[in-house]
C-alpha positions as CSV (number, residue, x, y, z in Angstrom):
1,X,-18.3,82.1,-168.7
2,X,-20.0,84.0,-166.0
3,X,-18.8,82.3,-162.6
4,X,-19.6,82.6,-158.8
5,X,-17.0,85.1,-158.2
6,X,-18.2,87.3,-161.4
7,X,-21.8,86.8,-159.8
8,X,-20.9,87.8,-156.4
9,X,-18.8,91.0,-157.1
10,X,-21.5,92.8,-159.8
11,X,-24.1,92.3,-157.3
12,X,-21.6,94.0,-154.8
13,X,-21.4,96.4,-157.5
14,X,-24.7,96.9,-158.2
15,X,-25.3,97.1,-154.0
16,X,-22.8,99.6,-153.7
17,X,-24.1,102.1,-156.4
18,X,-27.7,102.1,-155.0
19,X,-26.5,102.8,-151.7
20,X,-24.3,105.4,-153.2
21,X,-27.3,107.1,-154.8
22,X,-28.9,110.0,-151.8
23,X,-32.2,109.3,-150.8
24,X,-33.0,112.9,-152.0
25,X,-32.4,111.7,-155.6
26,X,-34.7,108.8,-155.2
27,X,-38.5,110.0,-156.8
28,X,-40.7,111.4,-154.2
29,X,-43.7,108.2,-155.2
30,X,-41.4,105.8,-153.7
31,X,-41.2,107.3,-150.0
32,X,-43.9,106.4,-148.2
33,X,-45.6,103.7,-150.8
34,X,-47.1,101.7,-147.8
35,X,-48.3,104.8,-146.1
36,X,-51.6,103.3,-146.5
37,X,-50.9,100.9,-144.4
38,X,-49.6,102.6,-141.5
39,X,-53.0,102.4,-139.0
40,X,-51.6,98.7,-138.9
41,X,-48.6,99.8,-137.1
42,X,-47.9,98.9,-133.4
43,X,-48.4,96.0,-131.3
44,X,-51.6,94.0,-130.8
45,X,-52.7,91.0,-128.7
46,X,-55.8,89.2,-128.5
47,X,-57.6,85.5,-129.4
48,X,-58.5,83.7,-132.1
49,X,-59.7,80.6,-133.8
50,X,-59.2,78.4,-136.5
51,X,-61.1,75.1,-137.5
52,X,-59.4,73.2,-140.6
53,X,-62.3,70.9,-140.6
54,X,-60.6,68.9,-137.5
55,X,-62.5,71.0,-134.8
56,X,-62.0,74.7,-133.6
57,X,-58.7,75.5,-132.3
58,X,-58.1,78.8,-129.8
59,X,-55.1,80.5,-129.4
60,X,-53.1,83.8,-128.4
61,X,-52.5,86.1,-131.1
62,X,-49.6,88.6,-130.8
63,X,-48.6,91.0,-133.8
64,X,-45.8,93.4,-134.2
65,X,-46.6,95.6,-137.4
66,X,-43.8,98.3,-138.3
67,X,-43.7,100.8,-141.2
68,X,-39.9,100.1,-143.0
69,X,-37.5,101.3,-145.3
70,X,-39.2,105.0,-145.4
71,X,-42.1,103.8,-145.4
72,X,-41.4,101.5,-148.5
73,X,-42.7,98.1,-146.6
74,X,-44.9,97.3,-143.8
75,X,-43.4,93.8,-142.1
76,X,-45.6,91.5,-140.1
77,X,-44.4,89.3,-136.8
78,X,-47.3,87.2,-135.9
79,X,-47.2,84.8,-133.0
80,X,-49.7,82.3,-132.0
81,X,-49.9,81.0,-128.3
82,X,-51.4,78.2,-126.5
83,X,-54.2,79.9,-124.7
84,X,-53.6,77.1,-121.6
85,X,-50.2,77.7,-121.8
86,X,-48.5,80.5,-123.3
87,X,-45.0,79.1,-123.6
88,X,-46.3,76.5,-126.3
89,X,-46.0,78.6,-129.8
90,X,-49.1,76.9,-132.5
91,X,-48.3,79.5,-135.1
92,X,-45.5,81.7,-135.8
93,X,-45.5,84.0,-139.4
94,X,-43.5,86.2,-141.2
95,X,-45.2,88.5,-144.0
96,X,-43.7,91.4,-145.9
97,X,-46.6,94.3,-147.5
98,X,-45.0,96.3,-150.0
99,X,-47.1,98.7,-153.2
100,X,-47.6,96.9,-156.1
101,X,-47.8,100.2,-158.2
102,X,-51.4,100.9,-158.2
103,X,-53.2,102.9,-155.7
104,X,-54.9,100.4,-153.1
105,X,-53.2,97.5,-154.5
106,X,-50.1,95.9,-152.3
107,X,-48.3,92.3,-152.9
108,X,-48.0,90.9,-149.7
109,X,-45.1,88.0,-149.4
110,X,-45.6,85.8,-145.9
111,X,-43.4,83.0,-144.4
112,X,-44.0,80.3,-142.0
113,X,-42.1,78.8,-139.4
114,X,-43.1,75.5,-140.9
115,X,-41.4,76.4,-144.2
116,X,-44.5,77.7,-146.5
117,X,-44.2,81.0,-148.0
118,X,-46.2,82.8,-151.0
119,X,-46.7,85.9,-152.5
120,X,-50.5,87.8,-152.9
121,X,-52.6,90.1,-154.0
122,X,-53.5,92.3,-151.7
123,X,-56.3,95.6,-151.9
124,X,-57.2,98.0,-149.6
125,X,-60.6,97.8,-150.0
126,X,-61.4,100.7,-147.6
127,X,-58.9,103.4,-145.5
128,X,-59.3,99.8,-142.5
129,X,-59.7,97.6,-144.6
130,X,-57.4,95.3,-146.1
131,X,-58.3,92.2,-148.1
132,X,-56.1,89.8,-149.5
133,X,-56.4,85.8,-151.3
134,X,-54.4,83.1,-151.7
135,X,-55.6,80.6,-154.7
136,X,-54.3,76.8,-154.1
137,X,-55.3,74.0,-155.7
138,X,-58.9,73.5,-155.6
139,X,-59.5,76.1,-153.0
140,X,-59.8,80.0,-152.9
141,X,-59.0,81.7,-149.9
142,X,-60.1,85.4,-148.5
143,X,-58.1,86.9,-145.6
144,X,-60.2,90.4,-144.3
145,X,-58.5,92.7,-141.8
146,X,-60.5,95.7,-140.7
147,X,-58.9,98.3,-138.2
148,X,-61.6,100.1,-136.0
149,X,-60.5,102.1,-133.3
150,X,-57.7,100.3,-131.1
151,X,-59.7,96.8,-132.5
152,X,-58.6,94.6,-135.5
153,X,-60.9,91.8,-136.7
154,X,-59.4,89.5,-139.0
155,X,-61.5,86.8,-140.8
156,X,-60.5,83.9,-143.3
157,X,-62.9,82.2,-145.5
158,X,-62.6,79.5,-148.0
159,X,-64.5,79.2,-151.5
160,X,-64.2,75.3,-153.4
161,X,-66.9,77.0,-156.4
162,X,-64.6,79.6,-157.2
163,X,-66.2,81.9,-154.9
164,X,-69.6,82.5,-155.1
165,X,-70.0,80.5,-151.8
166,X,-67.3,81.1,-148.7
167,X,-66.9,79.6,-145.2
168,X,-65.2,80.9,-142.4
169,X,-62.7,79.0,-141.3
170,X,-60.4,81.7,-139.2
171,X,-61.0,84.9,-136.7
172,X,-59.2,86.6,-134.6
173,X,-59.7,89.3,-132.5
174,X,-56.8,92.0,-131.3
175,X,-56.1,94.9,-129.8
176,X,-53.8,97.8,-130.0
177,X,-51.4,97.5,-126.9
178,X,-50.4,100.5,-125.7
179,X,-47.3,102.7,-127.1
180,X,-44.1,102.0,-124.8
């Protein structure tokens, strides 16, 4: 019978030997899988809104995007402000971009402060460009990011037909803060 205990020291085990392994040994496809990615990185700031069928809300949009583990994962800090008052916090995530194991194609795994999390599909539908959805019951939902410049758009849009017809429901707009 397989106990705690037995659990918890082969998955020290286990730990220890990949961290034994040098990165030199590792194959060279699995540096730098989120490369891709990496025009996300930095800081941004800018506004947004989102209507839920309740009537537009604004906010303050700050994101802190960093390329990690060699380049393995790209991790996400997004905080959303009371533009009237920027102490209140109306949206705080957590999301986690890593290669799914085809070129363009990433699985993206995002957290809320409210307790909802989920794993996607997500495609790099151009070098700026990344898409991703989310399919709950009923409902289809497109997430576009697009990179130009120092400016990131971002739009969500929801489909109840499967999605031949979409409606925005989400935008915001950011910029890249400066290095420092």
């Amino acid at each position: 019978m397989i106990t705690i205990k037995h659990l918890k020291r082969a998955m020290t085990v286990m730990a220890a030997a990949l961290l034994a392994v040098p990165a030199t040994t590792m194959p060279t496809h699995a540096r730098d899988a989120a490369a891709p990615l990496n025009y996300l990185v930095g800081e941004w700031t800018g506004e947004g809104w989102v209507d839920m069928g309740q009537g537009r809300m604004e906010f303050r949009q700050h994101e802190r995007i960093t390329s990690r583990l060699d380049g393995n994962i790209i991790t996400i800090e997004g905080t959303g402000s009371d533009p009237a008052n920027a102490g209140v916090t109306v949206f705080e995530a957590f999301a986690v971009l890593s290669a799914s194991g085809k070129p363009g194609e990433f699985t993206m795994r995002s957290y809320t402060r409210e307790g909802q999390a989920g794993t996607f599909p997500a495609v790099l539908e151009t070098p700026n460009r990344l898409v991703w959805t989310i399919t709950v019951p009923g409902r289809l939902i497109r997430y576009r990011s697009e990179v130009t410049g120092d400016r990131w758009i971002e739009t969500g849009e929801a489909s109840v037909d499967g999605g031949s017809k979409w409606m925005k429901f989400f935008e915001m707009t950011l910029d890249r803060m400066p290095a420092g």
